[in-house]
Backbone of each chain as ProteinMPNN parsed JSONL, in Angstrom:
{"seq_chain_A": "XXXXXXXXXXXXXXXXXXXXXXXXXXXXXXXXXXXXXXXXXXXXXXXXXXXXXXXXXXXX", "coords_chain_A": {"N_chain_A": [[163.437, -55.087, 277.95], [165.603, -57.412, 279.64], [167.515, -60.389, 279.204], [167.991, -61.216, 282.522], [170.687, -62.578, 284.256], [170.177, -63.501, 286.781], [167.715, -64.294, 286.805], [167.951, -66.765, 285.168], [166.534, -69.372, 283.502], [164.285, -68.782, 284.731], [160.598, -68.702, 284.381], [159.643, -65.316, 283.283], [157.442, -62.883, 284.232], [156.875, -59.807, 282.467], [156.302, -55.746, 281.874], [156.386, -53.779, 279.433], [160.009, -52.81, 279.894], [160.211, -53.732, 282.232], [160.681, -55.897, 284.671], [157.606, -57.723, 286.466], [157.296, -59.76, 287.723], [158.438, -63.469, 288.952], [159.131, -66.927, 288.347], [159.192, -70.602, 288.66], [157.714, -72.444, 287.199], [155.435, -71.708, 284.606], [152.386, -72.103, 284.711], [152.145, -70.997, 287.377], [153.047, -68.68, 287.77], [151.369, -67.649, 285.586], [148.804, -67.552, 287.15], [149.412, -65.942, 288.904], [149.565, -63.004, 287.677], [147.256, -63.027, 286.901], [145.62, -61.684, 288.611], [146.019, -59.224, 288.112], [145.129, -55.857, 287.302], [146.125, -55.158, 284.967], [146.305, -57.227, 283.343], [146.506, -57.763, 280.502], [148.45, -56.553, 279.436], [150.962, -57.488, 279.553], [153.671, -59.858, 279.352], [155.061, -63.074, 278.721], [157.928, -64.73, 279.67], [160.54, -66.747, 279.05], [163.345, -67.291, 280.2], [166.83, -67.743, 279.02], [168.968, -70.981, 279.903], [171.119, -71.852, 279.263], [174.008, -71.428, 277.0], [172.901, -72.277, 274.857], [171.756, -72.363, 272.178], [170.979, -73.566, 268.817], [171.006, -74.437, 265.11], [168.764, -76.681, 263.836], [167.568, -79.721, 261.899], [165.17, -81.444, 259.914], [165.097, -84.714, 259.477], [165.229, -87.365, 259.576]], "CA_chain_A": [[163.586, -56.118, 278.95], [166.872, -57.805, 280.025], [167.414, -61.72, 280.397], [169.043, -61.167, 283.445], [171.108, -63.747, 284.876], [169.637, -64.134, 288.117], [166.697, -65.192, 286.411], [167.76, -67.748, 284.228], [165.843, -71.094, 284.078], [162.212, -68.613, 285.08], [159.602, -67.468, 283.673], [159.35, -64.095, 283.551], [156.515, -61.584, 283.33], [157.073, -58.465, 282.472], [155.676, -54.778, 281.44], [157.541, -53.23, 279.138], [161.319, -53.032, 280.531], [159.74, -53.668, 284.005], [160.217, -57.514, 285.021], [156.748, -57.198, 287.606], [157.168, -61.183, 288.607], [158.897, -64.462, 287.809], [158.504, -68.277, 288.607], [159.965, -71.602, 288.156], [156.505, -72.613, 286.841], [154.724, -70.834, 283.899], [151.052, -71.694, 285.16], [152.002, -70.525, 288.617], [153.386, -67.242, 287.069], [149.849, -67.009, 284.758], [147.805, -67.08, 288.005], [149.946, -64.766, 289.969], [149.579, -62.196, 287.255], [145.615, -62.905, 286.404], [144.725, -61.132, 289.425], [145.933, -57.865, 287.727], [144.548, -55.155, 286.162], [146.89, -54.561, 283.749], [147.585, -57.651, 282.8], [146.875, -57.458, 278.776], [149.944, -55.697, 278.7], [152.275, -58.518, 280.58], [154.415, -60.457, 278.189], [155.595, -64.152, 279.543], [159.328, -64.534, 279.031], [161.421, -67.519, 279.88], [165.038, -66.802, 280.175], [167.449, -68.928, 278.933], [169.748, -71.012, 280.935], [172.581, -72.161, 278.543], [174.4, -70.877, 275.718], [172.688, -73.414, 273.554], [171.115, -71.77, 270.807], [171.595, -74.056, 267.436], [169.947, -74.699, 264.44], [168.611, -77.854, 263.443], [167.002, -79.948, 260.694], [164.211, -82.548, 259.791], [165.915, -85.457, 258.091], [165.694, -88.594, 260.319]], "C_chain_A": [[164.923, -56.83, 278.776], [166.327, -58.953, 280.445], [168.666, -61.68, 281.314], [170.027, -62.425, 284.135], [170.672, -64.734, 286.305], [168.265, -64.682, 287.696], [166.35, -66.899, 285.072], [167.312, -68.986, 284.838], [164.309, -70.505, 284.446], [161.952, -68.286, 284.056], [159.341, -66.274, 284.06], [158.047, -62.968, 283.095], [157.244, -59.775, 283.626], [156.234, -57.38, 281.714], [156.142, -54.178, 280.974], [159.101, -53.486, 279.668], [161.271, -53.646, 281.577], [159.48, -55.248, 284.142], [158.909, -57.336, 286.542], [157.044, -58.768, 288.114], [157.793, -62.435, 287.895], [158.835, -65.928, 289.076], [158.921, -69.516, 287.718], [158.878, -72.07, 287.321], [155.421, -71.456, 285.869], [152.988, -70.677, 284.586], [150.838, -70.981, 286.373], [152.036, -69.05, 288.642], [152.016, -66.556, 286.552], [148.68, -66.697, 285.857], [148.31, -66.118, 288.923], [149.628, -63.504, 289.352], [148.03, -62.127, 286.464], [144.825, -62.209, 287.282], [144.492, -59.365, 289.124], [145.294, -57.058, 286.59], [144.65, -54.903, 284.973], [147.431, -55.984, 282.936], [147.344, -58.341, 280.86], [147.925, -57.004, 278.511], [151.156, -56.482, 279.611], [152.472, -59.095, 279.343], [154.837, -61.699, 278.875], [156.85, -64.665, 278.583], [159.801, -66.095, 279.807], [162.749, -67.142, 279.489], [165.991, -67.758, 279.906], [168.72, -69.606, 279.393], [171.208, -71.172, 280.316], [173.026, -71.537, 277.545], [174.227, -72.309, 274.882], [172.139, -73.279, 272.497], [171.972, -72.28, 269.61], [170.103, -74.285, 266.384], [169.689, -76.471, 264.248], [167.416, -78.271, 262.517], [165.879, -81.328, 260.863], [164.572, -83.23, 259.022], [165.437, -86.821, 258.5], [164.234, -89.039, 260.66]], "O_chain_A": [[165.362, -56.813, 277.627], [165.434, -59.141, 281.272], [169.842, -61.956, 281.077], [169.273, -63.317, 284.525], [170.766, -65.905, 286.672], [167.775, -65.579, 288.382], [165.447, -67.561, 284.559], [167.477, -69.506, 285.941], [163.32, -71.235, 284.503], [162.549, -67.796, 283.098], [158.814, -66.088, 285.157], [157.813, -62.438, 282.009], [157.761, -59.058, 284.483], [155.429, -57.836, 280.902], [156.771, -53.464, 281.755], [159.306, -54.686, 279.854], [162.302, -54.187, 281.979], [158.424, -55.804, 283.841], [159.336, -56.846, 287.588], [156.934, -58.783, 289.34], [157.779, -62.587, 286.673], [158.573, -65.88, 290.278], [158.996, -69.539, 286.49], [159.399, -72.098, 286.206], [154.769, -70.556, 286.398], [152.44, -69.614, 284.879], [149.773, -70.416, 286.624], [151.305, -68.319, 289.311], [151.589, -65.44, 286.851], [147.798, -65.862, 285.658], [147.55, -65.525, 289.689], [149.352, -62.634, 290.179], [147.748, -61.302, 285.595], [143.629, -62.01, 287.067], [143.622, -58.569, 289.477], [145.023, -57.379, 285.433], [143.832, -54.567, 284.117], [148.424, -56.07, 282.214], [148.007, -59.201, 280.28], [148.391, -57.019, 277.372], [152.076, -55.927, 280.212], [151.709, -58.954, 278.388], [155.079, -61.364, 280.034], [156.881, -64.911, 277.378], [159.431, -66.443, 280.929], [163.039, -66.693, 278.38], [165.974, -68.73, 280.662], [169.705, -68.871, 279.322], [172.234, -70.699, 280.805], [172.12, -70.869, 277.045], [175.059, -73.105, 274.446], [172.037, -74.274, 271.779], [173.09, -71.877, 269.29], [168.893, -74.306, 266.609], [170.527, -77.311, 264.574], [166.461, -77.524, 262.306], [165.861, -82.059, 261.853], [164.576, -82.87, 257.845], [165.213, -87.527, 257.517], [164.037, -90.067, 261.307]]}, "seq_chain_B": "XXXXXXXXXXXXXXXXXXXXXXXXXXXXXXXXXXXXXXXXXXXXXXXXXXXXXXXXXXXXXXXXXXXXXXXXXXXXXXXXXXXXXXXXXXXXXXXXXXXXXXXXXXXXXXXXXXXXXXXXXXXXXXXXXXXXXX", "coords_chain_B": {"N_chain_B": [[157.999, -52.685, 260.631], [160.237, -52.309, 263.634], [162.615, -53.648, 265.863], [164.279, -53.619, 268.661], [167.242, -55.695, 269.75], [167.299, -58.332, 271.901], [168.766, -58.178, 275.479], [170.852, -60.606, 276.749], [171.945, -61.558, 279.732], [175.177, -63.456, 279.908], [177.001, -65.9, 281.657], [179.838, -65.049, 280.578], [179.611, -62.928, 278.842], [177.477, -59.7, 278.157], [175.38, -60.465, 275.758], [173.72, -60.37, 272.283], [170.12, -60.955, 271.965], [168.331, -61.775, 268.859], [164.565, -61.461, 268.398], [161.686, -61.38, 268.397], [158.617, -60.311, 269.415], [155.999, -62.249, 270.152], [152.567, -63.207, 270.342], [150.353, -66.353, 270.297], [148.37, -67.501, 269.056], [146.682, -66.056, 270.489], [147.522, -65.551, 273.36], [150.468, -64.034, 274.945], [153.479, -65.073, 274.707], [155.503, -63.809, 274.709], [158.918, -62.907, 273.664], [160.265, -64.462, 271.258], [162.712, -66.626, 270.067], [164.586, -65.799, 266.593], [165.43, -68.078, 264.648], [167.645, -68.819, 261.933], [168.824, -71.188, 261.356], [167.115, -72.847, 262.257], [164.696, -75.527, 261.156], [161.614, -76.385, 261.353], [159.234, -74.504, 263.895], [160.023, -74.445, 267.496], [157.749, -74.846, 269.991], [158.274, -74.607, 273.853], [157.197, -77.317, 276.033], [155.409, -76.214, 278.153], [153.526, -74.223, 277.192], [151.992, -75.672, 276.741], [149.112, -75.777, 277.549], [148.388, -73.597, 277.409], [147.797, -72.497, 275.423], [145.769, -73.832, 273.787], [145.712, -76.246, 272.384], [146.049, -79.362, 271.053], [148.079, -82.389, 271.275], [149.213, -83.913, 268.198], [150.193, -86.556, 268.278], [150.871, -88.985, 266.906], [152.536, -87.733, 264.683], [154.313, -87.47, 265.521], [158.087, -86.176, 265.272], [161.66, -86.814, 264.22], [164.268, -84.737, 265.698], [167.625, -83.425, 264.103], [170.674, -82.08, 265.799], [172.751, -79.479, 265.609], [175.89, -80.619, 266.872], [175.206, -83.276, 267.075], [173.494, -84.972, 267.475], [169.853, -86.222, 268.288], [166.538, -85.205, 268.34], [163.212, -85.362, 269.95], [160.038, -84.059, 268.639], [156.679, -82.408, 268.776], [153.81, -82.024, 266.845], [151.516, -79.452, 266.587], [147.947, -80.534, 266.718], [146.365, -78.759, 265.385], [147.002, -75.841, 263.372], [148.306, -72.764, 264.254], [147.765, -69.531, 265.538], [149.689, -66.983, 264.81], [150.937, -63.381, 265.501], [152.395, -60.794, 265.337], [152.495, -57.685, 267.087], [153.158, -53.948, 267.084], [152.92, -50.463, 268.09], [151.305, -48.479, 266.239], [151.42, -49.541, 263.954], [149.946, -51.608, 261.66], [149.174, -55.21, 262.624], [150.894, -58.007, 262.386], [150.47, -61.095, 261.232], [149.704, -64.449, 261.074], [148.953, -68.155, 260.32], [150.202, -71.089, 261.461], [151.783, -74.049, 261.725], [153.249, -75.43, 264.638], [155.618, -77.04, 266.295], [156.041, -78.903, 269.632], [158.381, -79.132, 272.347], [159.57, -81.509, 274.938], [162.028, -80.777, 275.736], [162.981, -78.012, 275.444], [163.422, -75.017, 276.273], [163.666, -72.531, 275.235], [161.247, -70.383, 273.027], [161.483, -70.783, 269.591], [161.87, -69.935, 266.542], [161.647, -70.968, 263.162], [161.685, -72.045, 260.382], [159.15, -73.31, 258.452], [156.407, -72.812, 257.811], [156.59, -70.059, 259.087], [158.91, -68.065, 259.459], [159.447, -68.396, 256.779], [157.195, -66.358, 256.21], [158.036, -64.304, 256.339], [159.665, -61.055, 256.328], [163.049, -60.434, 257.011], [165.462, -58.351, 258.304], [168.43, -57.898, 259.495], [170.009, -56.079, 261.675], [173.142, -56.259, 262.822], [175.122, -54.143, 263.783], [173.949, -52.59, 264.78], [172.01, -53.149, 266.577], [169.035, -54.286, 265.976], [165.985, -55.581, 265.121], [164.554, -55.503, 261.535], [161.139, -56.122, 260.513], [158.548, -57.549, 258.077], [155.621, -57.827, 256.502], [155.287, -60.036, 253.152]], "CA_chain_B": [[158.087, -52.912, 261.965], [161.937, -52.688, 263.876], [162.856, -54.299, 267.308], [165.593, -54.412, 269.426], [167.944, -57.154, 270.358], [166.986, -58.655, 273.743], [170.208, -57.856, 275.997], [170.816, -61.762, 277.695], [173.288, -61.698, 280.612], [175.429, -64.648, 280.377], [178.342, -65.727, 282.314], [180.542, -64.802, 279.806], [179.43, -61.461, 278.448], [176.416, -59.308, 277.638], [175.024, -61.073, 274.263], [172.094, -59.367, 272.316], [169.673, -62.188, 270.558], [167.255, -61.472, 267.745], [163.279, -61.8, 268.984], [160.193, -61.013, 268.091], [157.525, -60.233, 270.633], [154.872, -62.367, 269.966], [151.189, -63.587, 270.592], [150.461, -66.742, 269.906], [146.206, -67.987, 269.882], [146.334, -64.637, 271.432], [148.453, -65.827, 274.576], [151.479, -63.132, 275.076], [153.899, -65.467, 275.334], [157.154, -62.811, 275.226], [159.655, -62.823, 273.004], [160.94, -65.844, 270.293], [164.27, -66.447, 268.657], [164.486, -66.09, 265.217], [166.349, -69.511, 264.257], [167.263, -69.207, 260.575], [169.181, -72.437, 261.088], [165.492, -73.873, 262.283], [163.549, -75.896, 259.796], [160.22, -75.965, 262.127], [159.14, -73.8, 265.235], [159.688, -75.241, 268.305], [157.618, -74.341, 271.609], [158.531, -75.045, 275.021], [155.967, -78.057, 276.24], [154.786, -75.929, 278.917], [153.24, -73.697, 276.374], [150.738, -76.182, 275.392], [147.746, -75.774, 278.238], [148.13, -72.184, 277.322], [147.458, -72.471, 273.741], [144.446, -74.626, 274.023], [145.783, -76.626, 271.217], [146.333, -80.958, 271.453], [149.478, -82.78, 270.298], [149.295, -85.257, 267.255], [151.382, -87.593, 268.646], [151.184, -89.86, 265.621], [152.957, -87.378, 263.808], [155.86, -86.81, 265.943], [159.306, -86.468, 264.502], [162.89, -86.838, 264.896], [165.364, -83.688, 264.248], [169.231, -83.912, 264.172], [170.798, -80.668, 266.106], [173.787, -79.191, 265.829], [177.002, -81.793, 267.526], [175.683, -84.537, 266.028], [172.505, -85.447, 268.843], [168.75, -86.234, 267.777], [165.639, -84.99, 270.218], [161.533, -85.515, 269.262], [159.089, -83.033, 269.087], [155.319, -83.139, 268.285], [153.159, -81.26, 266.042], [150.328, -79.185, 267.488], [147.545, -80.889, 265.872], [146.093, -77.73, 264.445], [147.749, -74.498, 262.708], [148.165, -71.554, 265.514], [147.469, -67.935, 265.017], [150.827, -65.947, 264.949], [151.143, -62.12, 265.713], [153.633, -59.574, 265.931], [152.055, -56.289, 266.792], [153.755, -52.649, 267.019], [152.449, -49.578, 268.582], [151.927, -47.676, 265.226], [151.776, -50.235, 262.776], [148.994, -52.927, 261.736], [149.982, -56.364, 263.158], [151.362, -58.786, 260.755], [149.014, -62.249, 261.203], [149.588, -65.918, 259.692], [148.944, -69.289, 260.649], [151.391, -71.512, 261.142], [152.277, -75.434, 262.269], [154.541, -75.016, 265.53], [155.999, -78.274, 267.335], [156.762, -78.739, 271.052], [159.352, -80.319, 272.801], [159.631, -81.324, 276.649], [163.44, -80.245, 276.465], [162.485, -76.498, 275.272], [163.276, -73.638, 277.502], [163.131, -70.777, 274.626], [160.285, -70.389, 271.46], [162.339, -70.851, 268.351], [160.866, -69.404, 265.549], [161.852, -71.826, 262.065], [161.225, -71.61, 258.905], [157.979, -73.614, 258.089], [155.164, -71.881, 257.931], [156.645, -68.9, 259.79], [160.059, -67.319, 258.717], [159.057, -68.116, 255.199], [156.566, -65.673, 255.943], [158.512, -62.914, 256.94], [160.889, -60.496, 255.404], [163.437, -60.228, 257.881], [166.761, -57.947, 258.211], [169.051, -58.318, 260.775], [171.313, -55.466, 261.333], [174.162, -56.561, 264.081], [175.944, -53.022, 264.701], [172.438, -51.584, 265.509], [171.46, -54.402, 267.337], [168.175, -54.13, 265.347], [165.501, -56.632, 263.698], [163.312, -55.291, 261.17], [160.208, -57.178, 260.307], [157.679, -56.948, 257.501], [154.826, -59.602, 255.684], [154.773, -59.543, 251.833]], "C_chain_B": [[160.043, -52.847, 262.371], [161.805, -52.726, 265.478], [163.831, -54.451, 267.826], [166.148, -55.808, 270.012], [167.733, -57.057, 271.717], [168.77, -58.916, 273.93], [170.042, -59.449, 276.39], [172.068, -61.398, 278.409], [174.066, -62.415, 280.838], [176.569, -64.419, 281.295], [179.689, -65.257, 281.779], [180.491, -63.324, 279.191], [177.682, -60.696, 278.356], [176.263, -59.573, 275.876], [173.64, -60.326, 274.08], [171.604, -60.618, 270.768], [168.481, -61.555, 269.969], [166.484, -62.131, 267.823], [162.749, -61.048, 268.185], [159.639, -61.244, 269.26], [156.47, -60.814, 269.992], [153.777, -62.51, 270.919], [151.009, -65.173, 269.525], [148.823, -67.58, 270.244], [146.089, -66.667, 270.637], [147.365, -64.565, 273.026], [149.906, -64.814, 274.53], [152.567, -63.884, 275.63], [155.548, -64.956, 275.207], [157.576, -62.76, 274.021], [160.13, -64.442, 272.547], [161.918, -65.277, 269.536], [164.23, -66.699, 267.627], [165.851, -66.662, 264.944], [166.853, -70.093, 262.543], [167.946, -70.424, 259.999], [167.709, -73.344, 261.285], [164.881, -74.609, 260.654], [162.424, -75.775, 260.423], [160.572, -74.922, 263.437], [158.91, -74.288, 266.133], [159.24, -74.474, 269.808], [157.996, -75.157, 272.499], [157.068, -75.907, 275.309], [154.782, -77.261, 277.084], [153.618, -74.767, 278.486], [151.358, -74.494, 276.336], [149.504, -75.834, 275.858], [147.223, -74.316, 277.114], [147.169, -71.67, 275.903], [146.738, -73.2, 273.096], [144.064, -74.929, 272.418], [146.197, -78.546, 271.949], [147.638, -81.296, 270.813], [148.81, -83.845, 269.447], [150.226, -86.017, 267.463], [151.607, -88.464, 267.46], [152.262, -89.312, 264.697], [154.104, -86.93, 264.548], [157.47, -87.355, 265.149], [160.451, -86.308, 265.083], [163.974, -86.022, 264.182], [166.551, -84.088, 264.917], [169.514, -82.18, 264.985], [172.407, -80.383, 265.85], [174.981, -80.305, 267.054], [176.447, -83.268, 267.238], [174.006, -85.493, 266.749], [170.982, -85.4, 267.72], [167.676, -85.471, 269.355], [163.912, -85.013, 268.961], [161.174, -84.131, 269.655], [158.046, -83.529, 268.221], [154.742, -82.535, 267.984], [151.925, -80.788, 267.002], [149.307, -80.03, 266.371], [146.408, -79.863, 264.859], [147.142, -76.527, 264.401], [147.638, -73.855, 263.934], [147.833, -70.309, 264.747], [149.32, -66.862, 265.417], [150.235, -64.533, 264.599], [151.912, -61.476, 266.325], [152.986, -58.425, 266.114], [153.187, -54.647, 268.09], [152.983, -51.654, 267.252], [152.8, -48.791, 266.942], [151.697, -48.741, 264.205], [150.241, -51.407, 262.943], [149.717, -54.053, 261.902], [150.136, -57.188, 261.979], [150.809, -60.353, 261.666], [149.39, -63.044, 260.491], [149.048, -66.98, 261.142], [149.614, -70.253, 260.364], [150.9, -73.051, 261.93], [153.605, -75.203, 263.292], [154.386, -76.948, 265.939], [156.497, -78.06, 268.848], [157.093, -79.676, 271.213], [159.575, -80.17, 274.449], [160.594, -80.598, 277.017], [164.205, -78.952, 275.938], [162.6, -75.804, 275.505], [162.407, -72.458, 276.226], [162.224, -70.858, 273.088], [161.702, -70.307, 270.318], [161.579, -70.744, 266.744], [162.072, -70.332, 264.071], [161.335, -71.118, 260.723], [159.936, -71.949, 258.151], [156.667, -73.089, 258.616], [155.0, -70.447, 258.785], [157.753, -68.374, 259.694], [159.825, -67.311, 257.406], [158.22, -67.056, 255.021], [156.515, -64.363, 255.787], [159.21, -62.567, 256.038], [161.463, -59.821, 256.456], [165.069, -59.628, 257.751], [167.158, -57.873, 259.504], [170.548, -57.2, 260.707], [171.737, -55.501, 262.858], [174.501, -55.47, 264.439], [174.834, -52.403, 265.215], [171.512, -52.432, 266.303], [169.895, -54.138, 267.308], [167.314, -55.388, 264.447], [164.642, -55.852, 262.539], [162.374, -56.24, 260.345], [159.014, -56.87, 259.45], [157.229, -58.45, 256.701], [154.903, -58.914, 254.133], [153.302, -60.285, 251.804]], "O_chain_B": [[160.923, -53.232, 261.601], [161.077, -52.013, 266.169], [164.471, -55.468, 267.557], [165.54, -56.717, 270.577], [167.894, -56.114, 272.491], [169.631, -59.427, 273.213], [168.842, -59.721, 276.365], [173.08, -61.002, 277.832], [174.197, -62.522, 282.057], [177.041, -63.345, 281.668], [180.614, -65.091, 282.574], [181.536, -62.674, 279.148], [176.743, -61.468, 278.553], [176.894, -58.998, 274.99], [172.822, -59.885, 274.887], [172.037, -60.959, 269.667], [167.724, -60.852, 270.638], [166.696, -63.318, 267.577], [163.227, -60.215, 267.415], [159.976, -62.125, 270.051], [155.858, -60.083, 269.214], [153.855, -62.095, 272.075], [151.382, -65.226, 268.352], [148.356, -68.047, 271.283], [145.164, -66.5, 271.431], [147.769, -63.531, 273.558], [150.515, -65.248, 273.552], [152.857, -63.67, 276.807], [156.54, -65.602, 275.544], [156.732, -62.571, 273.144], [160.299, -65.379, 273.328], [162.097, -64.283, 268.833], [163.854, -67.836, 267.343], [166.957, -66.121, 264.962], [166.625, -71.188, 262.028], [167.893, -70.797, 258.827], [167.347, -74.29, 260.585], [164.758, -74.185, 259.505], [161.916, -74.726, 260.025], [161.68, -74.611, 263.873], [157.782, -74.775, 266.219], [159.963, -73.798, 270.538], [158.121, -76.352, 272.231], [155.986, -75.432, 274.962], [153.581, -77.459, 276.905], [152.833, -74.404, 279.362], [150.22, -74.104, 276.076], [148.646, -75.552, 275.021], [146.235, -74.109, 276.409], [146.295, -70.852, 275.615], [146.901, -73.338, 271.884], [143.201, -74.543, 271.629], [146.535, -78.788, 273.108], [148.186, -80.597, 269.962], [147.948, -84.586, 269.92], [151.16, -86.085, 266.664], [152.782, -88.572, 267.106], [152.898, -90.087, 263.984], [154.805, -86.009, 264.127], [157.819, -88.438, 264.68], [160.556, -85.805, 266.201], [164.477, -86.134, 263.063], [166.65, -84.802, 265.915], [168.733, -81.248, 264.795], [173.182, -81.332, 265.965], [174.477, -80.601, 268.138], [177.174, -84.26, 267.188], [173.664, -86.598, 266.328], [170.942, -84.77, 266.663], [167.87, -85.307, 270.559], [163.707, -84.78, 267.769], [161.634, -83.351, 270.49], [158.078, -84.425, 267.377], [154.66, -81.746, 268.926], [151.442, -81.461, 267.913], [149.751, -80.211, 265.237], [145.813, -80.236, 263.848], [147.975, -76.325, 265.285], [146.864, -74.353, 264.752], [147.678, -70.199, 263.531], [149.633, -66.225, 266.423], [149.36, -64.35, 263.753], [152.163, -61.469, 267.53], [152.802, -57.913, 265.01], [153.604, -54.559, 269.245], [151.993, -51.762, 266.529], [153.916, -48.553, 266.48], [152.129, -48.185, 263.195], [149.704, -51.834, 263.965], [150.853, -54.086, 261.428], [149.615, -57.058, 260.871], [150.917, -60.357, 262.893], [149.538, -62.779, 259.298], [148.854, -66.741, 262.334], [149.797, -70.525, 259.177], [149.862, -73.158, 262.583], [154.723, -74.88, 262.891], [153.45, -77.744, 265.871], [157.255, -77.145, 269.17], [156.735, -80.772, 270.783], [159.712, -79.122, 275.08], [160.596, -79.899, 278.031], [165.418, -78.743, 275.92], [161.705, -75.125, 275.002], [161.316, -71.889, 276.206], [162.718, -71.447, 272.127], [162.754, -69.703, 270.528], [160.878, -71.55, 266.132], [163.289, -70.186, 264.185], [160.818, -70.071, 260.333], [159.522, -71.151, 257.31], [156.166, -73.062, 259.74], [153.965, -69.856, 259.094], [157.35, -67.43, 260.374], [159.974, -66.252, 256.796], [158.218, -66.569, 253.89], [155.671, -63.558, 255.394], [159.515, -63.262, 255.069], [160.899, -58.854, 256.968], [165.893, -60.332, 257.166], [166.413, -57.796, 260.482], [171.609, -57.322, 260.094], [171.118, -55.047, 263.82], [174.308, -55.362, 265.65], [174.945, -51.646, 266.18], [170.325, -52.197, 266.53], [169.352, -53.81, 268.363], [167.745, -55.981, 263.457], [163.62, -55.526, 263.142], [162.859, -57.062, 259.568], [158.308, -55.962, 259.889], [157.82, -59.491, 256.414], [154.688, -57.731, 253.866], [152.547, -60.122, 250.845]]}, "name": "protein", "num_of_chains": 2, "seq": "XXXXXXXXXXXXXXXXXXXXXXXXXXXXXXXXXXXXXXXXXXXXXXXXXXXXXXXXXXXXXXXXXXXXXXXXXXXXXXXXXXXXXXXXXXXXXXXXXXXXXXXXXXXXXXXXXXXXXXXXXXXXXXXXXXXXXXXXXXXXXXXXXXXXXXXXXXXXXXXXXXXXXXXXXXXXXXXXXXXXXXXXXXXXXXXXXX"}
C-alpha cells in the first residue's frame, strides 16, 4: 500500500496493495466497509499530511 | 517476521517510513510508525471508540517534541492487546499502555511497553523492517 498524496489527511481502507475506500472520518469509513464480506482482511490507514514525524520525550 | 517500508508520496519526493501492520484489541487499525525517538505510544484520538478502551484523564501528561513545543496526551486507562501477525509466522502478542492525543494523525509506536518489546532491525538500502519478540 502507498500513502498516496491525494489522500493525505484520510483514512484509508485498504486490501492488501488495493486502497478499496477512504474518508475524512474514520467511523464513517468503519461503516462503509462493515457492510463487506471481506472485511477481516481491510486494514484502516490514515495517511499523513505533513512531514512531521519527530521524536519526543516525557519530562515536563 | 520482515516488512516493507510504506512508500509515502510527499511533495517533495517519494519517502519510505518504517511500520508495522498492526491490530490493536483486535481492531486492524493499518500500519504504525516505529518512533525510536518516542518514549510512549501515541494513538490518534479517533482511535479511541474503536478500541473500547476509556481515558484516565487524571493521569494525563505533558511531552516536549522536537523544536522546542509541549502537547498533552492521555493514558488509555487499561493496557491494550498489541499484534503483529505474518502469513507464515505465529503472531507476536504483548500488552501495552498506549496514550492518545487529539492532535494525532499517525499511530506512533514508542518505547514503553512496546518497542522495548521488540527486537527490531532496520535495514535502509532494502527498505526493510525485521521484527521478532524475545
Amino acid at each position: 500500500m502507498i500513502f498516496s498524496r491525494k489522500n493525505a489527511g484520510k483514512w484509508v481502507a485498504s486490501k492488501g496493495e488495493k486502497v478499496v475506500a477512504t474518508s475524512k472520518k474514520l467511523d464513517v469509513l468503519v461503516k462503509k466497509i462493515d457492510a463487506r464480506k471481506d472485511k477481516k482482511s481491510i486494514r484502516f490507514d490514515k495517511v499523513p499530511q505533513h512531514l512531521n514525524f519527530v521524536g519526543f520525550s516525557y519530562g515536563i | 517476521m520482515e516488512f516493507n517500508f510504506i512508500p509515502w508520496e510527499t511533495d517533495v519526493a517519494m519517502e519510505y517510513l518504517p511500520m508495522l501492520p498492526l491490530q490493536l484489541n483486535g481492531f486492524p487499525v493499518g500500519n504504525a510508525l516505529v518512533d525510536t525517538g518516542a518514549t510512549v505510544t501515541i494513538l490518534p484520538m479517533e482511535l479511541l471508540g474503536l478500541l473500547c478502551v476509556d481515558l484516565d484523564k487524571k493521569k494525563s501528561i505533558t511531552m516536549s517534541h522536537a523544536g522546542g513545543g509541549t502537547f498533552s496526551v492521555i493514558p488509555a486507562s487499561t493496557k491494550i492487546t498489541y499484534c503483529i501477525e505474518h502469513s507464515g509466522f505465529r503472531p507476536i502478542q504483548w500488552n501495552g499502555t498506549v496514550f492518545f492525543s487529539a492532535r494525532q494523525d499517525t499511530i506512533l509506536l514508542g518505547h514503553y511497553e512496546c518497542l522495548d518489546q521488540l527486537v527490531l532491525t532496520l535495514d535502509g538500502p532494502k527498505k526493510k523492517i525485521r521484527v521478532e519478540q524475545k
